[in-house]
Residue frames relative to the residue before (quaternion, step in Angstrom):
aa qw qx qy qz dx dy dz
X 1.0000 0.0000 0.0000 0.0000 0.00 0.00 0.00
X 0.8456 0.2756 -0.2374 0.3906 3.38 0.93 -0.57
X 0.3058 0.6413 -0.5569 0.4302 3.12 1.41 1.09
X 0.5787 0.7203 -0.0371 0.3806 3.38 1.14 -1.31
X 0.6117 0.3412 -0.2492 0.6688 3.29 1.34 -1.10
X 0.5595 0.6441 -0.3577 0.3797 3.77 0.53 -1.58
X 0.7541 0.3024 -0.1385 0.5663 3.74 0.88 -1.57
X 0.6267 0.4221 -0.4919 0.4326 3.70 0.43 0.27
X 0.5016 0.7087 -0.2546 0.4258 3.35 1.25 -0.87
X 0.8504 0.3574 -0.0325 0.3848 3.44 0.83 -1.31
X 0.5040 0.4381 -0.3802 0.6399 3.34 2.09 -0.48
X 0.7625 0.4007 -0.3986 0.3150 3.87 0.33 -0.37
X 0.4633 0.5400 -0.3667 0.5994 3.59 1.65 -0.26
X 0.7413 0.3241 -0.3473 0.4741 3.86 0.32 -0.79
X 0.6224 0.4596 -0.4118 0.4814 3.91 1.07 -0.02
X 0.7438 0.3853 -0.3567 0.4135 3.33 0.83 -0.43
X 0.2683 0.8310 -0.2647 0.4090 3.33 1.45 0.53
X 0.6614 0.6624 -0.1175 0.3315 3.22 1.32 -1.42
X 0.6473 0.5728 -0.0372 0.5015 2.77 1.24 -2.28
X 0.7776 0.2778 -0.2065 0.5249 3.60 0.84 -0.50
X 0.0973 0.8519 -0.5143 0.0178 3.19 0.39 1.70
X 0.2119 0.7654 -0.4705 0.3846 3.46 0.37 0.03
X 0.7525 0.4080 -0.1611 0.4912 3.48 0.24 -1.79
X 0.7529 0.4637 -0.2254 0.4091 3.24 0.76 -1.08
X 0.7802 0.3804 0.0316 0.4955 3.56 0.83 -1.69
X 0.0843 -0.7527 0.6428 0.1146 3.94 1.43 0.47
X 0.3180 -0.6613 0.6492 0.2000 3.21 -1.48 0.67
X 0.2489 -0.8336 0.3505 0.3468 3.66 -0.94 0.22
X 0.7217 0.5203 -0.1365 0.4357 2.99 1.45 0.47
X 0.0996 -0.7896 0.6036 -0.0477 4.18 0.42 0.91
X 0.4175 -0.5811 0.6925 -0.0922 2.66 -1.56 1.94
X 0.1230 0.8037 -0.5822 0.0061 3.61 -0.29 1.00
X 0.0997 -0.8490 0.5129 0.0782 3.63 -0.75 0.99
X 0.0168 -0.7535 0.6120 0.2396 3.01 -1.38 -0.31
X 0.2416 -0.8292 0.4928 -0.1057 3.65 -0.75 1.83
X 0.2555 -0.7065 0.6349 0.1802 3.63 -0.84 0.76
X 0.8889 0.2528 0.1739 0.3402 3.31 0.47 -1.90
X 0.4152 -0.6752 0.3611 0.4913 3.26 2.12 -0.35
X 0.6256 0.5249 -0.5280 0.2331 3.43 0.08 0.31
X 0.6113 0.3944 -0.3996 0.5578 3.60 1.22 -0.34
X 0.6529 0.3445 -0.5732 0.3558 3.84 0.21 0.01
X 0.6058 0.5690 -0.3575 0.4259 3.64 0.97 -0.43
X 0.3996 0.4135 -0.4930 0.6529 3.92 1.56 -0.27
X 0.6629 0.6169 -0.3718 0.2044 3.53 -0.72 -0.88
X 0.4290 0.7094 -0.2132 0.5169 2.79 1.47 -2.37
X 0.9377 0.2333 0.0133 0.2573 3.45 -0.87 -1.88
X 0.1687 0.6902 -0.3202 0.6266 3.16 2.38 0.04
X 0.7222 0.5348 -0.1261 0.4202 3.53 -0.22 -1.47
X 0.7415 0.3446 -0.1708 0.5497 3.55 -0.12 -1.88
X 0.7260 0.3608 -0.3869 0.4394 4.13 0.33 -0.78
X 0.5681 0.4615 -0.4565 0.5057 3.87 1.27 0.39
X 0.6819 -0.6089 0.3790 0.1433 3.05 0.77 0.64
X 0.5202 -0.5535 0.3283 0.5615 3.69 1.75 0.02
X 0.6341 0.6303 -0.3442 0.2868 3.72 0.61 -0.43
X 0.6151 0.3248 -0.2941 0.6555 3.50 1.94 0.51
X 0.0903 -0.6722 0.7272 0.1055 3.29 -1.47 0.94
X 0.6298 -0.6320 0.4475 0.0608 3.01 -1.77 1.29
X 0.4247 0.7520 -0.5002 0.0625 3.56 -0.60 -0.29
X 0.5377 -0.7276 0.3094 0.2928 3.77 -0.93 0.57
X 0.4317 -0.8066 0.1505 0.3746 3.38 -0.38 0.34
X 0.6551 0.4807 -0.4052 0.4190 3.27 0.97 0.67
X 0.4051 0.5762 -0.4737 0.5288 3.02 1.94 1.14
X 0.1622 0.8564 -0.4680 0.1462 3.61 1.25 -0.89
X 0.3175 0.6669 -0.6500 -0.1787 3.67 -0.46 -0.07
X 0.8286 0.1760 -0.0023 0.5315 3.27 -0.99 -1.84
X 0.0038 0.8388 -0.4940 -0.2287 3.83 -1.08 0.72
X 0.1159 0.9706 -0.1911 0.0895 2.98 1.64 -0.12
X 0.7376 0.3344 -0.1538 0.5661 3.32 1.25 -1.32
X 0.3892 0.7509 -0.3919 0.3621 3.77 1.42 -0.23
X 0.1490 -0.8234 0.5236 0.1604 3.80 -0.20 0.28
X 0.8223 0.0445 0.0022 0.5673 3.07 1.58 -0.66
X 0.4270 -0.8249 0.3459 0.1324 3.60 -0.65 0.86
X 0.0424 -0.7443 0.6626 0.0714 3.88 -0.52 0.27
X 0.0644 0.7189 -0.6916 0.0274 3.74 -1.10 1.19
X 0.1929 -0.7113 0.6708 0.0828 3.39 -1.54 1.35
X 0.1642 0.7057 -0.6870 -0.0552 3.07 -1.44 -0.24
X 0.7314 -0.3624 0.5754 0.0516 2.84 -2.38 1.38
X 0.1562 0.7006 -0.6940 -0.0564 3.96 -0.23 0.66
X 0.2997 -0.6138 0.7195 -0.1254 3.40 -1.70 1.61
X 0.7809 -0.0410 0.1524 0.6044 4.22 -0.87 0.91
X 0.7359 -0.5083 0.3879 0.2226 3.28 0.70 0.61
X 0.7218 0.3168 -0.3113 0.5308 3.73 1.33 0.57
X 0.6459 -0.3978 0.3789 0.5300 3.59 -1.02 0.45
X 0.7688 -0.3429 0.4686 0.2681 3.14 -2.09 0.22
X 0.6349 -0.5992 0.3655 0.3229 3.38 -0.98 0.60
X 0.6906 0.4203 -0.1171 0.5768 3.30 0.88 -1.91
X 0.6626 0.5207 -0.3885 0.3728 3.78 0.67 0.07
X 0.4600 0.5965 -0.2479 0.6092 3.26 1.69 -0.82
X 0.5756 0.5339 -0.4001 0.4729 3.67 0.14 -1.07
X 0.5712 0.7292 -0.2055 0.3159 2.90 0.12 -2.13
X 0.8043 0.2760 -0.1050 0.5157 3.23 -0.61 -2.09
X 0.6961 0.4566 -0.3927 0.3908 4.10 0.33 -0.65
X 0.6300 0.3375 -0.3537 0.6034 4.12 0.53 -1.13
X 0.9109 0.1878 -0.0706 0.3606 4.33 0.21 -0.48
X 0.2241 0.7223 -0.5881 0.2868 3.51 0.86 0.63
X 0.6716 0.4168 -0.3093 0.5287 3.68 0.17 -1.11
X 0.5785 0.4181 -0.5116 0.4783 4.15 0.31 -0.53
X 0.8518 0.4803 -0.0793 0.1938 3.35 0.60 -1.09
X 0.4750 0.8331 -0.1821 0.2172 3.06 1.66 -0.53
X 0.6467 0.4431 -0.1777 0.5949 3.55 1.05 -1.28
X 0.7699 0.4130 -0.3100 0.3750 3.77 0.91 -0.62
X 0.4522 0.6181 -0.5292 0.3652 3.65 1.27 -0.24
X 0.4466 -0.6847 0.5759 0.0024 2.90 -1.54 1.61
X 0.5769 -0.4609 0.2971 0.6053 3.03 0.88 -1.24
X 0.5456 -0.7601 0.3525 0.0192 3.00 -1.90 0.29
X 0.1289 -0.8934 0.4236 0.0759 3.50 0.05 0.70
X 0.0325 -0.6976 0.6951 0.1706 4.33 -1.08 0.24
X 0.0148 0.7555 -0.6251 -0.1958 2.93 -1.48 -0.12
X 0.0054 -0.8626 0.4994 -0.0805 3.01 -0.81 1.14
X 0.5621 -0.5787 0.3691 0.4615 3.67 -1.46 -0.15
X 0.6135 0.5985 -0.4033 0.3207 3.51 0.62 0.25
X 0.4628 -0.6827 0.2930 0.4836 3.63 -0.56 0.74
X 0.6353 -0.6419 0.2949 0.3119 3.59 -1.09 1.54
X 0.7416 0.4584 -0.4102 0.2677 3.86 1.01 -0.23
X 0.5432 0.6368 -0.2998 0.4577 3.05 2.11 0.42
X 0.5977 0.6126 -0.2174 0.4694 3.42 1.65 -0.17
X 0.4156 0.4674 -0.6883 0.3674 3.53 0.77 0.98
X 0.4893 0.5584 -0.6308 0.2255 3.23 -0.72 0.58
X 0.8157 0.4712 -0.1342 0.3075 2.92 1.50 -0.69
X 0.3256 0.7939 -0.2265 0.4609 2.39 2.77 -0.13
X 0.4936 0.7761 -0.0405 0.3904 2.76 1.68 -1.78
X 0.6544 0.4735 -0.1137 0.5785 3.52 0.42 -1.84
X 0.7537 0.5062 -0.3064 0.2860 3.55 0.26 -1.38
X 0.5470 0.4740 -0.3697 0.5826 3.68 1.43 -1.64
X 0.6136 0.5077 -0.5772 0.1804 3.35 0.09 -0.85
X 0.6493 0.6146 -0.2289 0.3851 3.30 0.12 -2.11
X 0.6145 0.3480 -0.3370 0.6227 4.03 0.83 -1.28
X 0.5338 -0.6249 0.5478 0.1564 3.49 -0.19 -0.53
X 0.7976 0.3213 -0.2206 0.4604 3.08 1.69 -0.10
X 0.6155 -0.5161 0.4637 0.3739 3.56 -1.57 -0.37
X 0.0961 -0.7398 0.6391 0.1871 3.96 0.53 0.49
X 0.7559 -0.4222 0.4725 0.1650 3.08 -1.99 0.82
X 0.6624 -0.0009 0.0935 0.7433 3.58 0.93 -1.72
X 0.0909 0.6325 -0.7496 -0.1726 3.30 -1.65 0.16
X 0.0526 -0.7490 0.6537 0.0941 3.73 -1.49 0.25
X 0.2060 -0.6978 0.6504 0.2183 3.49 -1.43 -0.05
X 0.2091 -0.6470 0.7249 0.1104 3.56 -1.16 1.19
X 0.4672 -0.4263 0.7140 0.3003 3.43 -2.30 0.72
X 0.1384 -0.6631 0.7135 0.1791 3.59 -1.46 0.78
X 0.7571 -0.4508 0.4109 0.2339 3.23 -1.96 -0.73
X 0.1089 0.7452 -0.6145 -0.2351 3.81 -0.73 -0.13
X 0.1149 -0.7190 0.6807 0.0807 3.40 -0.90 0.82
X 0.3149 -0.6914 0.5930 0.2667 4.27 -0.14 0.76
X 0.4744 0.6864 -0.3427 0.4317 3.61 0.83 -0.42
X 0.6169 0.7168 0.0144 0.3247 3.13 0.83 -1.06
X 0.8072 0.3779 0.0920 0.4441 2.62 0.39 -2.18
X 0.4394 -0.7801 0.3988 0.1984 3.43 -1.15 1.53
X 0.8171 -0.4239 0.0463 0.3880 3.66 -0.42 0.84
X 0.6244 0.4695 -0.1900 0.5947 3.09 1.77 -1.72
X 0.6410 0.3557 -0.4685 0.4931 3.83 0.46 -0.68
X 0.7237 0.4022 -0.3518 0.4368 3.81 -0.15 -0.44
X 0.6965 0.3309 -0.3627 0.5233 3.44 0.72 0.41
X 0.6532 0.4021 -0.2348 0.5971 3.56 1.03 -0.01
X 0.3975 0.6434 -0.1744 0.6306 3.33 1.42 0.40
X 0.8563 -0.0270 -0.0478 0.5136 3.18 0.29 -1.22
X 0.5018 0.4922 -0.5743 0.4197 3.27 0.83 1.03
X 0.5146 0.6879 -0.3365 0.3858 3.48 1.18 -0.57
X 0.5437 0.6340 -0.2208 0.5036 3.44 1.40 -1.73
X 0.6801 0.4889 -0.2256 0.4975 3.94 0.50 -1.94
X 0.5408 0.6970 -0.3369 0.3290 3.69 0.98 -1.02
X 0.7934 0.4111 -0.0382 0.4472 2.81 0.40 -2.15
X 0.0978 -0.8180 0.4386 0.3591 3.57 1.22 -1.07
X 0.3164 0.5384 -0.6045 0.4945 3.32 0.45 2.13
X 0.7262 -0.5591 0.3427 0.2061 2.89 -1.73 1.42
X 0.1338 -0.8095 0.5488 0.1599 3.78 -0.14 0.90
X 0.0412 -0.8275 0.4609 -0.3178 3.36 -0.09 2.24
X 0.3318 -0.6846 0.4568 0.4610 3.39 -0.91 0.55
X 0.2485 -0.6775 0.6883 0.0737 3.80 -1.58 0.08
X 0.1709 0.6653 -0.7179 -0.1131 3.28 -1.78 0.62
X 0.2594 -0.7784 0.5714 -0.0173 3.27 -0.55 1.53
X 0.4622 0.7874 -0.3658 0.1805 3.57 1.59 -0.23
X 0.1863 -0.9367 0.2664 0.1298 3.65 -0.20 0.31
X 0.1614 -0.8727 0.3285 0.3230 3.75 1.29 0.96
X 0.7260 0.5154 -0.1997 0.4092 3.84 0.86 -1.02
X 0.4642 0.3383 -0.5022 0.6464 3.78 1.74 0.43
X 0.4000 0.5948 -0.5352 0.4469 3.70 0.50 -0.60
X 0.8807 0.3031 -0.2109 0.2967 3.26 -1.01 -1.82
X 0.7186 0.5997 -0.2224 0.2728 3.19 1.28 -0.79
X 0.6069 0.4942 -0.1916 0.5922 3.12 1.78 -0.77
X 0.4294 0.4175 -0.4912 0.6324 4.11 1.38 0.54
X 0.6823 0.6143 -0.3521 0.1820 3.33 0.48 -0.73
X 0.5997 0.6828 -0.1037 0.4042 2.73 1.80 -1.68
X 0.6556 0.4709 -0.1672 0.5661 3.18 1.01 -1.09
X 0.4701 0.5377 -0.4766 0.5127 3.54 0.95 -0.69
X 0.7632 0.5967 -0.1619 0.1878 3.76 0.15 -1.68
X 0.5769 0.5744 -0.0694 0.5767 2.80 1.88 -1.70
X 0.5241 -0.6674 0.4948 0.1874 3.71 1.37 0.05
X 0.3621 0.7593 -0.3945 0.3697 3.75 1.68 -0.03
X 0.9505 0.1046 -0.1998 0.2139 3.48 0.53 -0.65
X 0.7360 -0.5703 0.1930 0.3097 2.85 0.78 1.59
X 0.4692 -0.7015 0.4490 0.2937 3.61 -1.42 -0.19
């Protein structure tokens, strides 16, 4: 009987094994973001899926151990015109962990993305490097969302400009998938 248990014990420990790939299957690559509103973890997200599984995702003031990561990916949410809080944070307690491994870089913002190297710009800066690829994605506003002060500063901004202060998803899944892809192509992410 207690061979039996021992071997039932061990086919359901070696099945429950599977489900926790990660442990098994290290990725070699970590999507690191930083997100106000969900639209850059949801770039990321689809960032990720157009790598084909060979990037895991996580936020950056979740960040833990990076160690097994050969290579890095950092997003960020731009807000007044400056990276994401938690991404800033991020780049200041762990730039130097990170440096040699930044892959490239990615913002998303509400401006249209072929106006947003500056911010591409700003971003290498702060890392300190030259990333391989950078891109800018169009995110979302949902007013729903949005914490009191940003939705009032918002819609004075909107009254400013004299343009309808509306929600929007400018998000795009197939530049997403396509820019994991790229990198996928470019031989960037490793084995």
């Amino acid at each position: 009987m207690k061979i039996i248990s021992i071997g039932l014990l061990i086919a359901v420990c070696g099945g429950l094994s599977i489900f926790a790939a990660p442990a098994e299957e290290q990725k070699s690559v970590v999507i690191i973001y930083g997100s106000r509103y969900g639209s850059t973890a949801r770039t990321a997200e689809w960032i990720a899926e157009g790598m084909a599984g060979k990037a895991a995702v996580v936020s950056a003031k979740d960040a833990g151990d990076l160690g097994g990561y050969a290579k890095v990916i950092l997003g960020s949410g731009i807000y007044g015109d400056m990276l994401h809080a938690d991404m800033i944070a991020f780049l200041e307690k762990r730039g130097e962990e990170v440096r040699g491994k930044i892959l490239a870089l990615f913002v998303v913002c509400g401006m249209p993305p072929d106006q947003a190297g500056g911010y591409l710009e700003m971003f290498a800066a702060k890392c300190g490097v030259k990333p391989l690829l950078a891109k800018a994605f169009s995110g979302w506003m949902k007013k729903e969302l949005l914490s009191p002060e940003d939705f009032q500063g918002l819609e004075k901004y909107y009254q400013s400009v004299n343009y309808p202060f509306e929600n929007y998803d400018h998000t795009d899944k197939a530049k997403c998938l396509e820019f994991g892809k790229e990198m996928l192509d470019k031989d960037c992410a490793g084995k």
